[in-house]
C-alpha positions in Angstrom: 0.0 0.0 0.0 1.6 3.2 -1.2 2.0 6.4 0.9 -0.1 8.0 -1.4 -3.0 5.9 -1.7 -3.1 6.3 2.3 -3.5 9.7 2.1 -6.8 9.9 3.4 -8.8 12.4 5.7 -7.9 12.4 9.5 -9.5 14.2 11.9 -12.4 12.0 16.0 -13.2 11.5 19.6 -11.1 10.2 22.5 -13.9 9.4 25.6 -13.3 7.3 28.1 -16.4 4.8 27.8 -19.1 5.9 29.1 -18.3 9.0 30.5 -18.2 11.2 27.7 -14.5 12.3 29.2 -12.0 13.4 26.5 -9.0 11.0 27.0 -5.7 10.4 24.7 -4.1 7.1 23.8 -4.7 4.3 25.9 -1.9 3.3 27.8 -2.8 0.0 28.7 -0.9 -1.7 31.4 2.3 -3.9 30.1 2.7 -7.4 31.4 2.3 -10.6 28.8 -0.8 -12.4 29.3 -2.7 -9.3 29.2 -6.9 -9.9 28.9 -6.8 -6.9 25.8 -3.9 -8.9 24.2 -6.1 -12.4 24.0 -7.9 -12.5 20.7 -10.1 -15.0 22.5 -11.3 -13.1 25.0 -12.3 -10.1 22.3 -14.3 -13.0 20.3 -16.1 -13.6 23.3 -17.6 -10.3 24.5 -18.6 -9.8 21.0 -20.6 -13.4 21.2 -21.9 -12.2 24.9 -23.1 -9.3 23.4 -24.5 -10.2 20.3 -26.2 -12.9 22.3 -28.6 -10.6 24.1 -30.2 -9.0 21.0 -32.9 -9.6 19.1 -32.2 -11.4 15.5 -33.2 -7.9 13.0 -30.9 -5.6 15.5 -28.8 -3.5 13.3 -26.1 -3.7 16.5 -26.7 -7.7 16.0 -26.0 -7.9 12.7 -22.6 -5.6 12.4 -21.0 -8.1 15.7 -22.1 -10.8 13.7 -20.0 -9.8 10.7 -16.9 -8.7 12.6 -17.1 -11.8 15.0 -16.1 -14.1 11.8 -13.4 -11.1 11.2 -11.9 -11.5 15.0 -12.1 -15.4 14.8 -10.2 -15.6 11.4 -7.2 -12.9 12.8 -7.2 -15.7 15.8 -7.0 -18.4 13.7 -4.1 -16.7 11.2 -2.1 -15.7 14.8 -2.4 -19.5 15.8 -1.2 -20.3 12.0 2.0 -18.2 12.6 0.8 -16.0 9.6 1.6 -12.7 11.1 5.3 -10.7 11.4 4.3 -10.4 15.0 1.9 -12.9 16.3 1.6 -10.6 19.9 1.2 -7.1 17.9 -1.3 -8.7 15.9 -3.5 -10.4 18.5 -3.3 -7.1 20.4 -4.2 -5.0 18.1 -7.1 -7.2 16.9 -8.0 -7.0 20.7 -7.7 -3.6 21.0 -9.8 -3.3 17.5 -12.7 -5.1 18.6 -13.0 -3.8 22.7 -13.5 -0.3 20.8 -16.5 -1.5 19.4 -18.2 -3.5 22.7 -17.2 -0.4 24.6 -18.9 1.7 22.4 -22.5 -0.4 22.4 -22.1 -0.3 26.2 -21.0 3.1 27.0 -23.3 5.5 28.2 -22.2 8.1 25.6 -20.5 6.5 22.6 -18.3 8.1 20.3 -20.3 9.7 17.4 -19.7 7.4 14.5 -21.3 4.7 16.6 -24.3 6.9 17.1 -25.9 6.5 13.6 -26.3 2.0 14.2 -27.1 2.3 18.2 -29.7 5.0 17.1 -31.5 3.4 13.7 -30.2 0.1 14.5 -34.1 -0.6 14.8 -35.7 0.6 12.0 -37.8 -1.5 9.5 -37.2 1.2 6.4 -33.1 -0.2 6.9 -31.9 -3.4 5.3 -29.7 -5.8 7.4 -26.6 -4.5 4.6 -27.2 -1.1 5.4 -26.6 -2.3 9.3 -23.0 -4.2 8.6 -21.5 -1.1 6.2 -22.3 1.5 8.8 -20.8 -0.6 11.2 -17.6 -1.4 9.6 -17.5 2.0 8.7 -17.6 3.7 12.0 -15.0 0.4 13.1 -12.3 0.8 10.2 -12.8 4.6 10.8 -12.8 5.8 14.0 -11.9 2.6 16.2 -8.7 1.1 13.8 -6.3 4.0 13.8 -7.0 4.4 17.7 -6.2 0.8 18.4 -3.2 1.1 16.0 -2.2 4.1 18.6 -3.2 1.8 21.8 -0.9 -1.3 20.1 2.2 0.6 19.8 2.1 1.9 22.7 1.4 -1.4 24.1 3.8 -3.2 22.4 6.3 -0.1 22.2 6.9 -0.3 18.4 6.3 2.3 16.2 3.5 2.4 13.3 5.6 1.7 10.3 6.2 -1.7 12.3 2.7 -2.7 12.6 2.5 -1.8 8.7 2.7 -5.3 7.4 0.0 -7.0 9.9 -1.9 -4.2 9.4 -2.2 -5.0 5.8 -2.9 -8.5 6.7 -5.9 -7.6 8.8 -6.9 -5.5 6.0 -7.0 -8.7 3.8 -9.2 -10.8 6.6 -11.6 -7.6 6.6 -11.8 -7.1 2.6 -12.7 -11.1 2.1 -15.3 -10.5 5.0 -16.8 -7.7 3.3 -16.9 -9.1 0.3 -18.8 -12.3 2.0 -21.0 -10.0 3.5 -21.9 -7.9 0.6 -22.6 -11.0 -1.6 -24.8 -12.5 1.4 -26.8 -9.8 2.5 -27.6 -7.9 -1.2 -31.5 -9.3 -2.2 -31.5 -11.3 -5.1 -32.0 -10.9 -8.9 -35.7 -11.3 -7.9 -35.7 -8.5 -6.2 -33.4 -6.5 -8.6 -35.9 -3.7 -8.7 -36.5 -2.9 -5.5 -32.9 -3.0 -4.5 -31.5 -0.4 -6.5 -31.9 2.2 -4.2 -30.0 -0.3 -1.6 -27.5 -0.9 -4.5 -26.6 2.4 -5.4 -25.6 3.0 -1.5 -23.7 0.3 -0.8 -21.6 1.0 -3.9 -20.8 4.7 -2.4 -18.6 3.6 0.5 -15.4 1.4 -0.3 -13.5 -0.6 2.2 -10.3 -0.5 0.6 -10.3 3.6 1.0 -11.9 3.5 4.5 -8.7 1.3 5.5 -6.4 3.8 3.7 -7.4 6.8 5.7 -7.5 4.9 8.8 -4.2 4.4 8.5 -3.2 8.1 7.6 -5.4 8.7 10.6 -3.1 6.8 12.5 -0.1 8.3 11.5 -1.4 11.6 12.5 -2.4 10.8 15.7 0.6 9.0 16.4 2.7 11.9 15.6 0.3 13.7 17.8 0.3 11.2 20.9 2.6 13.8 23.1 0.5 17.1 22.4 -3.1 15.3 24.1 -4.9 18.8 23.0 -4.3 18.6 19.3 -4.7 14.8 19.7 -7.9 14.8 21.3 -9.2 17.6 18.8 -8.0 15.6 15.7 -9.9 12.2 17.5 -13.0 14.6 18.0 -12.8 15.6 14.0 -12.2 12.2 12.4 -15.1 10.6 14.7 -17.6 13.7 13.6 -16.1 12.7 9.9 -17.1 8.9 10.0 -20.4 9.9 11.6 -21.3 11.8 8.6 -20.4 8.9 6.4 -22.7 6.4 8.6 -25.5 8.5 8.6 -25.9 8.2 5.1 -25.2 4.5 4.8 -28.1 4.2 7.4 -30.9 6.2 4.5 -33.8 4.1 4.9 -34.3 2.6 1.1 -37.6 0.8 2.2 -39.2 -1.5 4.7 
């Protein structure tokens, strides 16, 4: 991925969950055998969670599609197929407490506002769910955990580079899974084109390039905590925007 296709917009907020508290990087304690370090334990807070919620929940349907993300990073860690096996379970941890903490926070960041809001309306389709979902996730919550892993694991971004690209792989076949599974059929060809011309709006591949020039940015910004906290505040109003419009009722 070149430095140039990663130049995306940047600009969110950092709360502690459910607070509403403005808060910088997450310094998580060090120590191996850390709970936000176990894959595991991620994939099953998102299964407690989606557990509880009714089968057309728009919040039901998004953990359902990222659960079969976090299982298959656990599954490539155990397969040796990451650079570094412990940066890449952590920040798959780290990825995916963002987005339980955000369901269960009294005030959740904004891009998560649009799905815990609309998530359930009968005019939205189950797609519409799972793209607003990964889009507030890959936007907002991925270059903050990319922040949280190196300073967990003290290495610098350009280190996590290659396992972040190989996350980015796992989340681009999911998507594409998703996408295929969820679209109405030929049948219903007519009545989806509304659906169909939305979906084709937002691309994965671009939302992953910004996050990671997001990321970049708030790295370099991880010692000034004002300007970080104001860039954090600006890209989480910027990937609201986006999941507001994803979430355009297109028919019941």
């Amino acid at each position: 991925m070149t430095t140039a296709a990663r130049a995306g917009t940047a600009a969110g907020t950092g709360t502690v969950a459910g607070t509403g508290t403005v808060a910088g990087p997450r310094r998580a304690a060090d120590g191996p055998g850390a709970a936000a370090g176990d894959v595991g334990a991620a994939a099953a807070r998102m299964r407690e969670l989606g557990g509880g919620l009714g089968r057309r929940d728009g919040v039901r349907v998004f953990a359902g599609v990222y659960l079969s993300v976090t299982d298959e990073i656990g599954r490539r860690v155990a397969a040796g197929e990451f650079a570094d096996p412990e940066a890449a379970a952590t920040l798959a941890a780290l990825f995916a407490g963002r987005f339980v903490d955000a369901v269960r926070a009294r005030r959740p960041p904004a891009c998560w506002r649009p799905l815990l809001r609309m998530r359930a309306h009968p005019g939205l389709h189950p797609l519409q769910f799972a793209l607003a979902g990964v889009n507030a996730h890959i936007g907002h919550d991925l270059p903050l955990a990319v922040v949280d892993t190196c300073l967990r694991t003290g290495c610098e971004p350009s280190g996590l580079e290659a396992d972040f690209d190989r996350v980015g792989a796992v989340l681009g076949r999911i998507e594409a899974r998703v996408r295929e599974e969820l679209m109405p059929g030929p049948d219903l060809l007519e009545a989806a084109e509304p659906l169909t011309h939305l979906a084709g709006t937002w691309s994965l591949a671009r939302a992953r390039d910004a996050a990671w020039a997001s990321a970049g940015l708030l790295w370099t910004l991880r010692s000034a905590p004002r300007a970080y906290a104001e860039c954090e505040r600006r890209l989480d109003g910027a990937v609201a925007l986006v999941s507001r419009f994803l979430l355009t009722p297109v028919g019941g």
